[in-house]
C-alpha positions in Angstrom: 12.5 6.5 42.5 15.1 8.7 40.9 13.5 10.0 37.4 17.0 11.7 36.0 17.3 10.7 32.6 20.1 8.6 32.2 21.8 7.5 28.9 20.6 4.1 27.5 22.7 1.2 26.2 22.4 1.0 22.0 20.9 -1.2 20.3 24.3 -3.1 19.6 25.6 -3.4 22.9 22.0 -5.0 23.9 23.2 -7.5 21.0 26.3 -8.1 22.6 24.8 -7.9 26.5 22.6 -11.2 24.8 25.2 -13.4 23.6 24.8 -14.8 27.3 21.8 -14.4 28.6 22.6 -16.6 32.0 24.9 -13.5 32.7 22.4 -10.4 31.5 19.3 -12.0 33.0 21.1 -13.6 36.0 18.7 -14.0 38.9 15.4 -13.9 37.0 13.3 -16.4 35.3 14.8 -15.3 31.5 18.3 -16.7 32.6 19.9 -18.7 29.9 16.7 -18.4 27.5 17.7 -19.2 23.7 17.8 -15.6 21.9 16.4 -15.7 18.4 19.5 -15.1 15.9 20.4 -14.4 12.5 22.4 -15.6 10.0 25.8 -14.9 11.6 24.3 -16.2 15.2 23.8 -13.1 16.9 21.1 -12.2 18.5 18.4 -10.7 15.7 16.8 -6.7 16.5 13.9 -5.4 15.7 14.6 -2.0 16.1 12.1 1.2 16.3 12.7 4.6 17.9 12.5 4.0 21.3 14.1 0.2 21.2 14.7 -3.1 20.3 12.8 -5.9 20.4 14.1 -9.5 20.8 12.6 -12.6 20.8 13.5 -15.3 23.4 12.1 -18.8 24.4 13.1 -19.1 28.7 14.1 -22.3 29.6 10.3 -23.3 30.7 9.4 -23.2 26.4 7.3 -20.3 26.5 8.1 -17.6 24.4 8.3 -13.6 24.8 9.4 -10.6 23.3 11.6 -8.7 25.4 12.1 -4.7 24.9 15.3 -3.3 25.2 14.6 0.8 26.1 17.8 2.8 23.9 16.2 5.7 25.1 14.7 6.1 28.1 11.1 8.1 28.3 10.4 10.6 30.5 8.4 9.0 33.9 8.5 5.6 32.0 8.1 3.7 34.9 5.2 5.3 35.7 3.0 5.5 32.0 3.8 2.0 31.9 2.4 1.0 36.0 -0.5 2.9 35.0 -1.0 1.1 31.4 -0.3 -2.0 32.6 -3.2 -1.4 35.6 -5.7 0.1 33.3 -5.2 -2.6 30.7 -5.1 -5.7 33.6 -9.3 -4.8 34.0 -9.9 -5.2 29.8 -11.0 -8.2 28.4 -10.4 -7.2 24.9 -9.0 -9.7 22.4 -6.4 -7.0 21.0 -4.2 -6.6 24.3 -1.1 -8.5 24.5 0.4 -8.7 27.8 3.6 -7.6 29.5 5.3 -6.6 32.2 7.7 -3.6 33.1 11.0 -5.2 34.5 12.8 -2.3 36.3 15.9 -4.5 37.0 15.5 -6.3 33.5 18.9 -6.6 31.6 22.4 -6.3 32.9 24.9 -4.3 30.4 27.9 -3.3 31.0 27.5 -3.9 34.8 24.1 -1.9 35.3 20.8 -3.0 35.3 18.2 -1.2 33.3 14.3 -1.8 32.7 12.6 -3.9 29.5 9.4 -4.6 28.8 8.8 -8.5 28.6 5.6 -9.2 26.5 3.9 -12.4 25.4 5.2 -13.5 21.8 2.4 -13.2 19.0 2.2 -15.3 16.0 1.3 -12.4 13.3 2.6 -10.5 10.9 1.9 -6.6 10.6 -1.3 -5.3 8.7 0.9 -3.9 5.4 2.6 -7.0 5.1 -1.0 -9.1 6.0 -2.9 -6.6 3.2 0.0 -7.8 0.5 -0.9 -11.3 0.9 -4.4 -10.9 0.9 -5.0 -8.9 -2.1 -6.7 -11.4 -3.9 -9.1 -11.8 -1.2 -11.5 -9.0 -1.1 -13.8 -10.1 1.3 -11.2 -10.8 3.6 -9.6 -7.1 3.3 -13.3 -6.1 4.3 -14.0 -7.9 7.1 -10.5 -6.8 8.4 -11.8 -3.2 7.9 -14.5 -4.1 10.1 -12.7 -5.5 13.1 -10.0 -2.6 12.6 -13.4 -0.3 13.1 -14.3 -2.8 16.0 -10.6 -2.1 17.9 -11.3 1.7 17.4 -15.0 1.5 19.1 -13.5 -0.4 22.0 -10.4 1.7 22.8 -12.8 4.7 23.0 -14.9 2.6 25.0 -12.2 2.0 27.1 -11.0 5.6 27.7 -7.8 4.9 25.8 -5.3 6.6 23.3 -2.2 3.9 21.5 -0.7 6.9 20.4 0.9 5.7 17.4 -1.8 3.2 15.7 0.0 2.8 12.2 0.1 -0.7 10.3 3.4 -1.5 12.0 1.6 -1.7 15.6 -1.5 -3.6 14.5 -0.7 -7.5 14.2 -2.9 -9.9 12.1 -3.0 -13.6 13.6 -3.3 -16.5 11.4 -7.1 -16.5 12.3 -7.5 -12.9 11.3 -7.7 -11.2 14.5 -6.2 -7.8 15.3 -3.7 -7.3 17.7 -1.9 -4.0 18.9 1.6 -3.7 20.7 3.9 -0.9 21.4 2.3 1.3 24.4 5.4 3.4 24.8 3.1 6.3 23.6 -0.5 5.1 25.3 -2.8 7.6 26.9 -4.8 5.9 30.0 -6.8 8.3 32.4 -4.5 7.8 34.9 -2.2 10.0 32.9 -4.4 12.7 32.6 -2.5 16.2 32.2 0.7 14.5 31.0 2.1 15.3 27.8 2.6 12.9 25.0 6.1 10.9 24.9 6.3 10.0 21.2 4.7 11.7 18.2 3.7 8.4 16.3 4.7 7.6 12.8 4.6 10.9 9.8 2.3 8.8 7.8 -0.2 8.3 10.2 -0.2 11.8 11.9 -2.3 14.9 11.1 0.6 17.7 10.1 0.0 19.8 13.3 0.0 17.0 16.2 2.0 18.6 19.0 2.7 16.8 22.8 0.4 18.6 24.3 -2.6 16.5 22.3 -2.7 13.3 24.9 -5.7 11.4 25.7 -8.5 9.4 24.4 -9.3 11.1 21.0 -5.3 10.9 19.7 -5.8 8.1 17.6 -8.9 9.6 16.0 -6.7 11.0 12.8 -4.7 7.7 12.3 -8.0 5.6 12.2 -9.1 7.7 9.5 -5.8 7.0 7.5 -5.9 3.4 8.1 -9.8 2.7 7.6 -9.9 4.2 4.2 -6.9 2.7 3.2 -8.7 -0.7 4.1 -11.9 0.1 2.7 -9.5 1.2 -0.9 -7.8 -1.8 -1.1 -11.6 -3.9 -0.3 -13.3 -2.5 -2.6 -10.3 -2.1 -5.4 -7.0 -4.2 -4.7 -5.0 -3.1 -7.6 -4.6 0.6 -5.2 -2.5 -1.1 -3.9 0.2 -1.3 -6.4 -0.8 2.2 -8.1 -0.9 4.2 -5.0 2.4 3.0 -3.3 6.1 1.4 -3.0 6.8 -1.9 -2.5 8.3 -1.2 0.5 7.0 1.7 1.3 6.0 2.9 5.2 2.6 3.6 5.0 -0.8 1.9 3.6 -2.3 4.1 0.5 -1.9 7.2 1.8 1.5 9.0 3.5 2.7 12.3 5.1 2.5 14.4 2.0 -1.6 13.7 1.1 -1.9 15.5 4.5 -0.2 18.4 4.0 -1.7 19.4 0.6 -4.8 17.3 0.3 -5.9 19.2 -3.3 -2.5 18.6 -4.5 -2.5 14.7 -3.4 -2.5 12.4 -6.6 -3.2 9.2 -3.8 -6.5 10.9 -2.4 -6.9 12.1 -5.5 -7.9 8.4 -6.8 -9.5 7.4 -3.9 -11.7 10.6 -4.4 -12.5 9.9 -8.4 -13.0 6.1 -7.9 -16.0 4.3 -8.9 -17.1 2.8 -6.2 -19.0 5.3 -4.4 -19.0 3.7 -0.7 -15.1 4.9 -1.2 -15.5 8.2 -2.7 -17.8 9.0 0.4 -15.5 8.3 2.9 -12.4 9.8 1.2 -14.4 12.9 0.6 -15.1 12.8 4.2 -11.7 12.5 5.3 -10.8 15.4 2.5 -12.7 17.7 4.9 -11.1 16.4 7.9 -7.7 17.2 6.4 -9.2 20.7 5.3 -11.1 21.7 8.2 -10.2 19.6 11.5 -6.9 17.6 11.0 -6.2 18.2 14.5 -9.9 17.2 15.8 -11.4 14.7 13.5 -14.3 13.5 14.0 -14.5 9.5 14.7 -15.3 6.9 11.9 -18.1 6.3 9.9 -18.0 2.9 10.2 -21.8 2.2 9.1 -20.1 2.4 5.4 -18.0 -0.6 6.3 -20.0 -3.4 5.0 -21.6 -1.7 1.7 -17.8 -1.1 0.5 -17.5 -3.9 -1.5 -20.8 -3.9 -2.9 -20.7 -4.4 -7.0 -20.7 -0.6 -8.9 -24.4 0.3 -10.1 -24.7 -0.7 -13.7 -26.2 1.7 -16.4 -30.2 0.0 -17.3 -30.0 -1.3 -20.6 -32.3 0.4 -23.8 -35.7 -1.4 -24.0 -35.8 -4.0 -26.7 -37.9 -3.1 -30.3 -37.1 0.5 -30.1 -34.1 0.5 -32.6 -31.4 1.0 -30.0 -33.0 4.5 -29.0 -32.5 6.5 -25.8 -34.6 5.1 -22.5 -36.7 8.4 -23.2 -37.4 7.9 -26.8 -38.8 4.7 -25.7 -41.1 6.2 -23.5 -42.7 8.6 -25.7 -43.1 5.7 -28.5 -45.0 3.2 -25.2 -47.2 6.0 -24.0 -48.3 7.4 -27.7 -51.9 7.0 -27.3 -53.7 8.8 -30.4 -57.1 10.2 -30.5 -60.0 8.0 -32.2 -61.7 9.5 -35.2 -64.8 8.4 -36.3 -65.1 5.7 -39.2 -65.3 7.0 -42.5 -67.9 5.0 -45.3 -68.8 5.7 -48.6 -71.5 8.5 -49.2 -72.7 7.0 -52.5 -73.3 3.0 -53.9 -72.9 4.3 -57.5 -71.1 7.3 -58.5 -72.6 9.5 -61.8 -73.0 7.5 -65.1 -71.9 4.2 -63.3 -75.2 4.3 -61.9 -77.2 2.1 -64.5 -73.8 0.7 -66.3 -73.5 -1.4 -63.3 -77.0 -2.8 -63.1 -77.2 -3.9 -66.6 -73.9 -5.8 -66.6 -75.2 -7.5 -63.8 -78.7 -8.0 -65.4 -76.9 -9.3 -68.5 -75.1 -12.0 -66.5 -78.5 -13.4 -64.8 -79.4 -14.1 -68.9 -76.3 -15.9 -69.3 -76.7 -18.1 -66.6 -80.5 -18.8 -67.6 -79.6 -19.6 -71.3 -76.4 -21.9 -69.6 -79.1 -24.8 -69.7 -78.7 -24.3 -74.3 -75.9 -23.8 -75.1 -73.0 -24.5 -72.1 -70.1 -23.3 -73.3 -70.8 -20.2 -74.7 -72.6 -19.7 -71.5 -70.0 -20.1 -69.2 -67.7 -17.6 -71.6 -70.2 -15.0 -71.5 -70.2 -15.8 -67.7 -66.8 -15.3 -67.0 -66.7 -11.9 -70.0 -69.7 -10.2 -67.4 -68.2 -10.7 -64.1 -64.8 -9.8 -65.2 -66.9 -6.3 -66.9 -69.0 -6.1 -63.4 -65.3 -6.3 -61.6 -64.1 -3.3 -64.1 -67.1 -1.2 -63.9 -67.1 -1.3 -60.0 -63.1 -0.8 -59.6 -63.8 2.7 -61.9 -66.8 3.1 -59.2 -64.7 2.5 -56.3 -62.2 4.7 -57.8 -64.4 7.3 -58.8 -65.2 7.8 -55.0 -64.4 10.9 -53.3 -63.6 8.9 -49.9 -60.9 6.9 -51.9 -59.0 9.6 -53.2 -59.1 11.3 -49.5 -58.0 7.8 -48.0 -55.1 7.3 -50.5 -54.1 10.8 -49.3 -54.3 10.0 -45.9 -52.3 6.5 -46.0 -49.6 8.5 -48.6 -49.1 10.9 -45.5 -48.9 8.4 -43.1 -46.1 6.7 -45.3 -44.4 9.9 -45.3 -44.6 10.9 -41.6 -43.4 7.4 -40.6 -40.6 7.7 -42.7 -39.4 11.3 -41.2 -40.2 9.9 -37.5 -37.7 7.2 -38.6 -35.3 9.2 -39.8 -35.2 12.2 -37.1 -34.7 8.7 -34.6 -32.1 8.0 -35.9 -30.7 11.3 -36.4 -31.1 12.0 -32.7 -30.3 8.4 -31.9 -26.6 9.1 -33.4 -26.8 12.7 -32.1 -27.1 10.7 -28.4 -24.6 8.3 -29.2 -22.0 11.2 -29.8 -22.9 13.2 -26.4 -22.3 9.9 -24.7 -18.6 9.6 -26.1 -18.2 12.9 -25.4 -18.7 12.2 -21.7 -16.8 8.9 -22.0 -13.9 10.3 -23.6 -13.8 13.0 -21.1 -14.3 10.5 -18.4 -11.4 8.3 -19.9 -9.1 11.4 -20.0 -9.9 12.7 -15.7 -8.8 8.7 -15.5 -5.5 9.0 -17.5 -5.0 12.6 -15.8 -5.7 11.0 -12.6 -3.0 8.3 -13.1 -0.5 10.6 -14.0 -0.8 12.3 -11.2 -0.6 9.0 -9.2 2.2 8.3 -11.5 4.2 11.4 -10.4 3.5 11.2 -6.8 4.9 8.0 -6.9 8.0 8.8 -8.8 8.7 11.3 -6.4 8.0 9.0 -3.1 10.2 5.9 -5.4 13.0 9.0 -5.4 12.7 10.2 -2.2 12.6 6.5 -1.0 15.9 5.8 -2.6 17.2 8.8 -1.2 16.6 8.2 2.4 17.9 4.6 1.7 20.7 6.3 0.4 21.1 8.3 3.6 19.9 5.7 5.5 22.8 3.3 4.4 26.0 5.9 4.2 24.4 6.7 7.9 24.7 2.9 9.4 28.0 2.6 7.9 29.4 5.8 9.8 27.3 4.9 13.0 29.3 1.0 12.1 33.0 2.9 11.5 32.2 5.1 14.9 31.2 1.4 17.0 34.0 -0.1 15.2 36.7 2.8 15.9 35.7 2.3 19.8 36.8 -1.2 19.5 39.8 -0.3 17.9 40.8 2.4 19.6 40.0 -0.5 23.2 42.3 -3.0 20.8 45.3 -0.3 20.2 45.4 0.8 23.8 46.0 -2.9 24.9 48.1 -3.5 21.8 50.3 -0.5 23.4 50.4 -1.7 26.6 51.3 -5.3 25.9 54.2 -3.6 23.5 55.2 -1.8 26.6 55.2 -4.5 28.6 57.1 -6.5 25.9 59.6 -4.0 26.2 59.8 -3.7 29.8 61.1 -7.7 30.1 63.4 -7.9 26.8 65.1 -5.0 28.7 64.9 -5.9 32.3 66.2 -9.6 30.7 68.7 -8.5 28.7 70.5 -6.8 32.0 70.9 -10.4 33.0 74.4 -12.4 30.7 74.9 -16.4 30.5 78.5 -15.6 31.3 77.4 -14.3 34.6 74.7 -16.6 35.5 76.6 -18.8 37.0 74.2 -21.8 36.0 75.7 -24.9 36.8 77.5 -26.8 34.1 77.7 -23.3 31.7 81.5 -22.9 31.6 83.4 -20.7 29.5 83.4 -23.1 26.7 79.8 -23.6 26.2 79.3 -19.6 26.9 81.4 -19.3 23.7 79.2 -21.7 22.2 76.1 -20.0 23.0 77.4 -16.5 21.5 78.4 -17.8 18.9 74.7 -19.2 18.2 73.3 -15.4 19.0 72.5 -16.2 22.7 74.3 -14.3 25.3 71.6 -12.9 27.4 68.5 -14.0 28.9 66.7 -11.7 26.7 68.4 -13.5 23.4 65.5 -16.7 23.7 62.1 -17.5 24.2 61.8 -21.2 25.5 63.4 -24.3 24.9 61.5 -27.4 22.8 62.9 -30.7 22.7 62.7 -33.7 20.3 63.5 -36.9 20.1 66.6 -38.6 18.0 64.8 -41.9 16.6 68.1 -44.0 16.7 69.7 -43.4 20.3 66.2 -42.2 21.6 67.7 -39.2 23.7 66.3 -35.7 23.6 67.6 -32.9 21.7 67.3 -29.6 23.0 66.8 -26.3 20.8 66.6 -22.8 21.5 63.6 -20.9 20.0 65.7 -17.2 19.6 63.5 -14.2 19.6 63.9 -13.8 15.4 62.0 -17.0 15.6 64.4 -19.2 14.6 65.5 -22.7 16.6 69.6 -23.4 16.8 71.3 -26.3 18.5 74.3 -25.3 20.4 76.9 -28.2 20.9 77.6 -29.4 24.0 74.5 -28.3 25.3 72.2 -31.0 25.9 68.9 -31.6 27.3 69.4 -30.9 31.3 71.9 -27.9 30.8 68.9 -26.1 28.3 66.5 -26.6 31.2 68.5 -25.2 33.6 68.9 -22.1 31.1 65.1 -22.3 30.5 64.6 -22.2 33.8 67.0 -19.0 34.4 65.2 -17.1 32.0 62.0 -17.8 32.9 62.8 -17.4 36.6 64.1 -13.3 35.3 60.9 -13.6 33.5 58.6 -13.6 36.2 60.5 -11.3 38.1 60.5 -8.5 34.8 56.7 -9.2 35.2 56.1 -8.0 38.6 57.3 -4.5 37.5 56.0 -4.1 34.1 53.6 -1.5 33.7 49.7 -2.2 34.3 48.6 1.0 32.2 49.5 3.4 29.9 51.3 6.4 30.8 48.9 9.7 30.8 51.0 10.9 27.7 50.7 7.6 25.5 47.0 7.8 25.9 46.6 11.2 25.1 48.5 10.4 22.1 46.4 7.8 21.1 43.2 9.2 21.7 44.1 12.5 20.1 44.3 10.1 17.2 40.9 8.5 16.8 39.4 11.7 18.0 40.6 12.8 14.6 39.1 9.8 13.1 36.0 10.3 14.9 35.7 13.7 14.2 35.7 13.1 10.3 33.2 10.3 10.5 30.8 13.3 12.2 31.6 15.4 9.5 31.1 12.6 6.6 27.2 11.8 9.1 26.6 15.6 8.8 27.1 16.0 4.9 25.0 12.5 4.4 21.9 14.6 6.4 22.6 17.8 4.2 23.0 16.0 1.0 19.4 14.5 2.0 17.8 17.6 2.9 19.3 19.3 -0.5 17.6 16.1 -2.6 14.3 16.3 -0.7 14.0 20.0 -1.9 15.1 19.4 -5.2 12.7 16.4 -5.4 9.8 18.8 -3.9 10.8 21.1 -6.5 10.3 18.7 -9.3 7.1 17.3 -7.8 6.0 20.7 -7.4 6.7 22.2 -11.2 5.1 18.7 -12.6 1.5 18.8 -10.7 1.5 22.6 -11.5 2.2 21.8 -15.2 -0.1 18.6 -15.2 -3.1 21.2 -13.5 -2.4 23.4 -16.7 -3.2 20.9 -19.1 -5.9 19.5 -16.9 -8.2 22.5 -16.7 -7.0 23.0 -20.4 -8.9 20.0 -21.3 -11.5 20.3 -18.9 -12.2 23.2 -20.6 -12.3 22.0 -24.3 -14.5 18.6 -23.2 -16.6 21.4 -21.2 -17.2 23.2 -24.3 -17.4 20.1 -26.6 -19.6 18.7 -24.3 -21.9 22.0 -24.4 -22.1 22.2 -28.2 -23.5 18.2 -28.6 -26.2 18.7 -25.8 -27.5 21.8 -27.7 -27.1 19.6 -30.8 -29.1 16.8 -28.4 -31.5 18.8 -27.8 -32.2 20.3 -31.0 -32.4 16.9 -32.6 -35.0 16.1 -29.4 -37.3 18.6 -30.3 -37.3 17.7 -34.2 -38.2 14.1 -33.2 -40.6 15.3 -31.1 -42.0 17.1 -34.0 -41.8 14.3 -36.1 -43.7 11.7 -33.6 -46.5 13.7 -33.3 -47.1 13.9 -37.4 -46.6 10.3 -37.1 -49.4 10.4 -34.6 -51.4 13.1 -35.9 -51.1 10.7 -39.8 -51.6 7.3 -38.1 -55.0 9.0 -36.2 -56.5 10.0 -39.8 -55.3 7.2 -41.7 -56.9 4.9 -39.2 -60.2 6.5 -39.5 -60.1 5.2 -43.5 -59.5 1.5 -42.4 -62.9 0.7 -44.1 -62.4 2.4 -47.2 -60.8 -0.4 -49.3 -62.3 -2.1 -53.2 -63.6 -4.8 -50.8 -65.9 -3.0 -48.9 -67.2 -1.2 -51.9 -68.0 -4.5 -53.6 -69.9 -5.6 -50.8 -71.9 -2.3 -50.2 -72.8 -2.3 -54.6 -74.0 -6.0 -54.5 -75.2 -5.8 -51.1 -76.2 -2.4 -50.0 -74.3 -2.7 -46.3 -71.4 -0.3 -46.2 
């Protein structure tokens, strides 16, 4: 088979080779199949590097997408017999069939190859994320069938070669699907080199050709399985970390390139879910240390991603609202046990007959109650409230009670300070803490500044490839449609030409000597004198019809456009005229010229060469005004993150050192509470050891004698 390259048809001539498909497919089974259109009813593109894609339904109902090559790859035929072979032993769910046509399409009176491939219901996995945001669960499980495709085409030996969220098609039932094997690596094609690079935002920064075969798609899975596990375990990435319509999923050409720079994997990096930290800090050292041999997925992560962000354990109830650790000490004090203390003596000094004989004198009141009542029961009550008196100054007089009121005065005290240094180190916490928050809060805002710039510059640059993109398709339009123009004025010359020819060659030819019969010299006159003397001087003849004598009238349609009636010259002496001319008519016809004459053409192609030249020059400065903006954009990108680091370390700095001062303040306050428990401790030990020594117990050990 001859492998010269040869120049493909553009996309728009395939769109006008498919306004009949009966004639472009002729003799295969695609002939007159209905070609999917759009609004104006022309065939409807989709267009990509290598081609365009149509969609037809054949007359049988079933439905394909037919490939239309505008650029022919090198041994195509052959990567795609060897795919096709390779692929025809799979049984995996993600293939979609096709077959490699050689004699396909007929343009322009040549055949040349497509790729006819089973139509898929789907839509491609940016556009699928978008309208599953709100579905979490569903953005996960997609990660895991996205890892499954990736196991499998390693399994099977194979390379796609441009895996990107273009190529991978999500059915209605959420299955994966992959298409465009222009770039595929099979085993067959061991030692080839690569025909396609893939697409910039799903490409390590140093892929060359020469990196073909089963491990080429290793990088691209990275990009895409992060950016699935992002959006599952936080949706709103979606909106912060791109462009509505931007080409890539969260994460594009220029987080390669300068992955410490990159605001995007800067966010997935700091976020809280820490699933998605570990596999974009992962991929950070892929882009540091092997973007050009990455390492394949960890796709045990997958199904923890979405799992809910650890939550900080609550304080301890009945503590105040004190650190975990404060709570702790206060649960595990366990003080040592002193022995009880009593009272050494029943009746302290002088009190030690007073008491007696009060007592003595209120077992003779009660005696003499039985004589005289009332003044019985008075004297009653006057000794026991003297008995009470005499042994509150006892209990009083004790040496254990003045050490016990000690000890519980102590204990009053310590508790207090225990309470206080708590509280003390309880707001001393509290302050740390929003220390660390605020410093938190600010990484967070810094963070989203940075994501803020990145995407100002990628909404910029966007607009100015659109920019580019649009002054380029209207050239590329003004070059298609100055090759139609230039085809229009060449036969607009020739048919003036030819115009030319037969107004001369007929005006050669008089009425006067014509000798058609009944044309004497009296109606000659009357023709002259009505502008007609030569068979050059009218175009036809039309006839109508006079309403009252119902005879024809003949007119003559002169070459200025206007229609005379000449007298005397009626309906069969205008055909014979008619006839005449049109008779010198034919005759001019035979030996007008068929072409334009070498110097006419020149002429008129020196003229749209001109045009076409300009149109080059006016493509030329749309590409140069694009690269200027890019570098100015750059620039600007470039000056911002440098300025934004500055502040950044300035106020990682300050937060470093305000952090630094509190937790020295932290731990100062720690030790004083510390301090503080153990007096507590050391208080409540002693004043326990005193529980007995109380007016109570004294009463009972001076009537009783048990202490």
């Amino acid at each position: 088979m001859d492998q010269r390259p040869r120049s493909q048809p553009s996309g728009a001539t395939y769109v006008e080779a498919l306004q009949n498909t009966s004639l472009c497919f002729r003799g295969t089974d695609l002939a007159g199949a209905a070609v999917t259109t759009d609004s104006l009813g022309r065939p409807r593109p989709i267009s990509g590097n290598f081609a365009s894609v149509f969609s037809l339904t054949a007359v049988d109902g079933v439905r394909y997408a037919v490939k239309c090559f505008t650029r022919e790859v090198q041994s195509q035929a052959v990567r795609y017999r060897a795919i096709s072979e390779h692929l025809a032993r799979s049984t995996y769910d993600w293939v979609v069939r096709f077959d490699y046509v050689e004699r396909g399409i007929l343009v322009e009176g040549h055949w040349f190859a497509i790729l006819r491939m089973e139509w898929v219901e789907a839509v491609n996995l940016a556009r699928w994320v978008e309208r599953n945001l709100g579905d979490p669960a569903a953005l996960a499980r997609a990660g895991e069938r996205f890892g499954r495709l990736v196991t499998e085409l390693a399994e099977a030996g194979i390379g796609h070669g441009d895996l990107q969220h273009g190529n991978l098609l999500v059915t209605p039932d959420g299955s994966m699907r992959l298409v465009d094997y222009d770039g595929m690596y099979v085993p067959a094609l061991a030692g080839m080199a690569a025909a396609e690079m893939g697409h910039r935002n799903y490409q390590s920064p140093g892929r060359s050709t020469t990196q073909f075969g089963p491990t080429i798609d290793r990088f691209s899975a990275w990009v895409i399985y992060l950016s699935l596990l992002g959006v599952a375990a936080d949706p709103s990435l979606w909106a912060r970390l791109r462009d509505q319509d931007a080409e890539h999923l969260l994460l594009a050409e220029a987080d390669f390139a300068d992955p410490d720079a990159s605001l995007r994997l800067g966010a997935l990096l700091s976020h809280p879910n820490p699933q998605l930290r570990e596999v974009a800090e992962r991929f950070r050292q892929v882009l540091v240390r092997q973007p050009d041999s990455p390492p394949g997925l960890p796709l045990a992560l997958g199904s923890a991603v979405t799992a809910p962000l650890p939550q900080s354990a609550p304080r301890p109830e009945g503590t105040g609202g004190l650190p975990p650790w404060i709570a702790g000490h206060l649960r595990q004090a366990n003080p040592v046990v002193l022995p009880p203390v009593t009272f050494s003596h029943r009746y302290p000094g002088v009190l030690r007959w007073t008491l007696p004989a009060v007592l003595l004198a209120w077992v003779l009141l009660v005696v003499s109650a039985a004589v005289v009542p009332a003044v019985a029961v008075g004297g009653a009550l006057l000794t026991a409230l003297a008995s009470a008196g005499v042994a509150l100054v006892a209990y009083l007089r004790q040496p254990e009670t003045a050490r016990a009121r000690t000890a519980r005065a102590e204990y009053n005290r310590a508790k207090w300070a225990e309470s206080t240094a708590a509280r003390v180190h309880g707001e001393v916490d509290d302050r740390t803490r929003q220390v660390v928050r605020s410093a938190g809060t600010a990484k967070a805002d810094h963070d989203r500044e940075r994501a803020n710039l990145q995407l100002e510059h990628d909404r910029a640059l966007a607009a100015v490839q659109r920019a580019t993109q649009r002054a380029v398709a209207k050239v590329e339009l003004d070059v298609r449609s100055l090759t139609s123009e230039h085809g229009l004025a060449e036969r607009a010359l020739l048919t003036t030409k030819q115009q030319e020819h037969t107004r001369s060659y007929l005006a050669r030819f008089t009425i006067k000597s014509a000798g058609v019969d009944g044309i004497g010299t009296t109606l000659v006159a009357n023709l002259r004198s009505h502008g007609i003397s030569t068979a050059a001087d009218f175009l036809e003849v039309e006839y109508s019809t006079n309403g009252q004598y119902q005879s024809r009238i003949a007119r003559f349609v002169l070459t200025s456009g206007s229609r005379v009636r000449v007298p005397g010259v009626g309906e069969v002496k205008a055909g014979r005229l008619d006839s005449w001319r049109l008779s010198l008519a034919h005759n001019a016809m035979r030996t007008q010229p068929t072409a334009l004459t070498p110097h006419d053409g020149q002429v008129l192609k020196n003229r749209f060469e001109q045009r076409a030249v300009a149109l080059k020059a006016e493509q030329a400065r749309a590409h140069e005004s694009e690269r200027v903006r890019r570098l100015e954009l750059r620039k600007t990108l470039v000056d911002q993150q440098s300025a934004l680091a500055n502040t950044v370390r300035a106020a990682d700095m300050a937060a470093a050192r305000a952090r630094a001062a509190h937790e020295r303040e932290l731990s100062e306050s720690k030790i004083a509470f510390e301090r503080a428990q153990r007096e507590l401790l050391d208080a409540a030990t002693l004043v326990g050891s005193y529980k007995d020594i109380t007016y109570q117990r004294y009463l009972r050990l001076v009537l009783t004698g048990t202490k």
